[in-house]
C-alpha positions in Angstrom: -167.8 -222.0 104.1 -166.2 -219.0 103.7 -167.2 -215.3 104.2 -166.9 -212.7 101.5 -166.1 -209.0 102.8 -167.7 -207.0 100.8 -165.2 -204.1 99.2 -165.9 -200.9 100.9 -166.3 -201.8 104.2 -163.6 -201.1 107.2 -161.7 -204.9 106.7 -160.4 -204.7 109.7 -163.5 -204.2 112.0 -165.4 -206.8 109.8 -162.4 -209.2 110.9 -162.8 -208.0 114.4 -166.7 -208.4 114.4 -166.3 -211.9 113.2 -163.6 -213.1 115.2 -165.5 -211.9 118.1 -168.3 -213.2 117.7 -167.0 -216.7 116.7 -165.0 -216.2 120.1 -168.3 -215.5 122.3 -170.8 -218.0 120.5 -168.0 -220.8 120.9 -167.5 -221.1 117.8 -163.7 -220.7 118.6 -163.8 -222.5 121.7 -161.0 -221.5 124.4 -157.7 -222.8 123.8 -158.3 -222.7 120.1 -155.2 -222.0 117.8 -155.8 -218.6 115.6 -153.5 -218.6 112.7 -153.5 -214.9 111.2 -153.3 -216.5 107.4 -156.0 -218.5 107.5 -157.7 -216.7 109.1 -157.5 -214.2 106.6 -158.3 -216.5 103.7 -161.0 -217.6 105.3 -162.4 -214.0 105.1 -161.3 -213.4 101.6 -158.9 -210.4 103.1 -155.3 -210.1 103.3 -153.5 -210.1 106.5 -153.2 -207.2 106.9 -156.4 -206.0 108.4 -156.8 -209.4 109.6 -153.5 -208.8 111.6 -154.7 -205.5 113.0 -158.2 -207.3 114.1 -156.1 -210.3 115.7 -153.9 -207.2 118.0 -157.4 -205.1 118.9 -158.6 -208.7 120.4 -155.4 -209.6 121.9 -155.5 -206.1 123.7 -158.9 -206.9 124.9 -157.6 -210.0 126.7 -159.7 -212.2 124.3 -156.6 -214.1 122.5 -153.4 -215.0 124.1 -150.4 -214.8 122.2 -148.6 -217.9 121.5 -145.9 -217.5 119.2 -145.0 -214.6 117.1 -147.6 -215.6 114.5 -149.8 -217.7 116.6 -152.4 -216.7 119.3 -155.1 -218.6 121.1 -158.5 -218.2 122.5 -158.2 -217.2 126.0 -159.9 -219.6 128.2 -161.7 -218.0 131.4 -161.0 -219.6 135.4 -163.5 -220.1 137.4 -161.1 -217.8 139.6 -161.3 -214.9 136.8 -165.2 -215.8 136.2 -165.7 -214.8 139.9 -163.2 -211.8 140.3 -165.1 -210.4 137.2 -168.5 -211.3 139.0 -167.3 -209.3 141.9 -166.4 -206.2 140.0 -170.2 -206.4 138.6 -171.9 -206.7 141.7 -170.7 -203.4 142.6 -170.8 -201.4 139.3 -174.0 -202.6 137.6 -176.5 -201.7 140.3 -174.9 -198.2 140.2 -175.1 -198.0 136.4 -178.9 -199.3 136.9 -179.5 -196.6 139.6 -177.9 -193.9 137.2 -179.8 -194.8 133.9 -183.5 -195.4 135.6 -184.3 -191.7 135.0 -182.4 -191.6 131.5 -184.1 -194.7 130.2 -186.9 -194.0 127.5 -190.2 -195.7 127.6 -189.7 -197.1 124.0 -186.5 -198.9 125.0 -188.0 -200.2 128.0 -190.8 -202.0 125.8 -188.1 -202.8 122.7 -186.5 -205.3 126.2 -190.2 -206.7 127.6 -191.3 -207.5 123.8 -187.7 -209.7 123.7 -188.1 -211.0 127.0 -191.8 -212.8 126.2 -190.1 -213.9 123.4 -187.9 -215.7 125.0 -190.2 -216.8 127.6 -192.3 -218.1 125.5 -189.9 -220.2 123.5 -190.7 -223.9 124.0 -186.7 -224.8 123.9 -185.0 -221.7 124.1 -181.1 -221.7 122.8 -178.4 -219.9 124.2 -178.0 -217.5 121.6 -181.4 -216.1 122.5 -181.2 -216.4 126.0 -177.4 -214.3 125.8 -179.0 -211.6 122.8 -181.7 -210.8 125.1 -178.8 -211.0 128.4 -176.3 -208.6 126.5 -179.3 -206.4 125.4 -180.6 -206.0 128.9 -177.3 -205.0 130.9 -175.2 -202.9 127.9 -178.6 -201.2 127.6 -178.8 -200.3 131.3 -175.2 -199.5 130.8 -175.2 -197.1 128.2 -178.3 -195.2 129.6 -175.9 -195.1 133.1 -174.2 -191.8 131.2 -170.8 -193.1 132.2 -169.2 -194.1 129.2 -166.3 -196.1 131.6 -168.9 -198.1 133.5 -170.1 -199.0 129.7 -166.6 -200.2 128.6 -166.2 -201.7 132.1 -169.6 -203.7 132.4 -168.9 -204.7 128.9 -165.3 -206.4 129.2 -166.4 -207.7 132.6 -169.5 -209.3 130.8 -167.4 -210.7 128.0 -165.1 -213.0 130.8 -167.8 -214.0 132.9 -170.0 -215.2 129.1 -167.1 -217.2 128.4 -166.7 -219.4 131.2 -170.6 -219.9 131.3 -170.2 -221.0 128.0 -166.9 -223.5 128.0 -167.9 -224.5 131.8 -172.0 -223.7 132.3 -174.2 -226.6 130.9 -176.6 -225.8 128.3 -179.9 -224.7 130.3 -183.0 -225.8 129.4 -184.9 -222.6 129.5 -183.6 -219.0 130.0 -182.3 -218.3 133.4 -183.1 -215.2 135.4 -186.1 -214.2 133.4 -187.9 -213.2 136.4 -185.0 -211.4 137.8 -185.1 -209.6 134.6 -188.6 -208.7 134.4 -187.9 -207.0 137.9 -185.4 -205.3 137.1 -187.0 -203.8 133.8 -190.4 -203.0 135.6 -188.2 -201.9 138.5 -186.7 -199.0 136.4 -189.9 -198.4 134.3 -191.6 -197.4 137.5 -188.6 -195.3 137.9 -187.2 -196.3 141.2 -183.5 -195.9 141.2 -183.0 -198.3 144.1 -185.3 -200.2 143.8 -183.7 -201.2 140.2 -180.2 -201.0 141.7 -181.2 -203.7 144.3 -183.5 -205.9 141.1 -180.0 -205.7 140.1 -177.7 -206.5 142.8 -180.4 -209.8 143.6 -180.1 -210.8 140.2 -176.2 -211.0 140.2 -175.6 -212.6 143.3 -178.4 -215.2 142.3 -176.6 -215.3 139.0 -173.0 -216.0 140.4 -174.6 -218.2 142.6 -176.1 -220.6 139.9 -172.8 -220.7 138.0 -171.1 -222.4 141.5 -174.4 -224.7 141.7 -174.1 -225.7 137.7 -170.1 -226.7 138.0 
C-alpha cells in the first residue's frame, strides 16, 4: 500500500523517517535494492526529497551505494556487530554515570510503566522488546548532557540492532529485562556507579548472548 505525505510537512525527513524505519524493523532487509524512483512513488513524492533522504542515510552508513542510481541496505558483520559492541561497553556506562543525577523521577517511571508492559506480555514481539530497548539507552543518553555520546550511542546502537535482527533469532520473551530493571532502579536511587556498572553487566551479558544465539 502506499503512503501519502501529507502537503506541508518537510518531504524529505518524512522519506528519511520512513526509510529508516523500514531499514531497522527489517522491513528492507540487508542487501535490499533501493531504487530512488520507486521509492519515491511509493511515497507519493517526487525524487527529489526522496533523493536527499536516500544521501542523509547513505552518510549514516545505513545504505551502500551501488550504482549511480542504485543503493542497498547495508548488511552488518558479526565483525562490525562486535567492534560497535566494544565502543558501547565503554561509552554507555559513562553516559549512565553522567545522566543518574540529571534524570527526572517522571522519566524514570514513563521506562518501569513500559518495562511491566513488556514483562507482562504473554508473547512479546520484537518491536516491543526494541521500543522499550531504544527508549531505555537514547534516554540515558540524552540525560548524559553530552550531545556526542548521544549521536555516538545512537549510530553504535543502529549497527549492533541490525545484525541482531538479520542474524539474532526471534526471542521468545524480552531479553535483559532484569538487567534493565537494575539499571533503572540503579539510577533512581541515584548511584552513578552503581548504574554505570547495571550498565556495563548488562552489555557484556548482552554481547555475550548474541555469540550464544549465532
Amino acid at each position: 500500500m502506499n503512503t501519502v505525505v501529507k502537503s506541508g510537512d518537510s518531504l524529505s525527513q518524512v522519506a528519511y523517517d520512513t526509510l529508516l524505519e523500514q531499514i531497522m524493523d527489517r522491513t528492507l532487509v540487508g542487501g535490499a535494492v533501493i531504487q530512488e524512483r520507486k521509492m519515491a512513488n511509493s511515497l507519493g513524492i517526487s525524487r527529489t526529497p526522496m533523493r536527499k533522504a536516500l544521501a542523509r542515510l547513505e552518510g549514516e552508513g545505513l545504505l551502500i551505494r551501488l550504482t549511480d542510481r542504485l543503493l542497498s541496505v547495508k548488511v552488518v558483520s558479526l565483525s562490525e556487530c562486535l567492534d560497535a559492541m566494544s565502543i558501547r561497553k565503554l561509552i554507555e556506562p559513562e553516559a549512565t554515570r553522567l545522566a543518574t543525577p540529571r534524570i527526572t523521577q517522571s522519566v524514570l517511571d514513563a521506562l518501569k510503566s513500559q518495562l511491566t508492559e513488556l514483562v507482562g506480555a504473554k508473547k512479546p514481539s520484537r518491536a516491543m522488546h526494541w521500543a522499550f530497548d531504544d527508549n531505555l539507552h537514547i534516554t540515558i543518553a540524552r540525560y548524559s548532557g553530552n550531545l556526542a555520546m548521544m549521536e555516538t550511542v545512537t549510530k553504535l546502537r543502529r549497527t549492533t540492532r541490525l545484525f541482531e535482527q538479520m542474524e539474532v533469532p526471534e526471542p521468545t520473551m524480552s531479553p535483559g529485562t532484569e538487567e534493565h530493571l537494575k539499571i533503572i532502579k540503579a539510577i533512581e536511587g541515584g548511584d552513578p556507579d552503581k548504574a554505570a556498572e547495571a550498565m556495563r553487566v548488562h552489555l557484556a551479558k548482552s554481547c555475550d548472548g548474541i555469540l550464544d544465539q549465532l
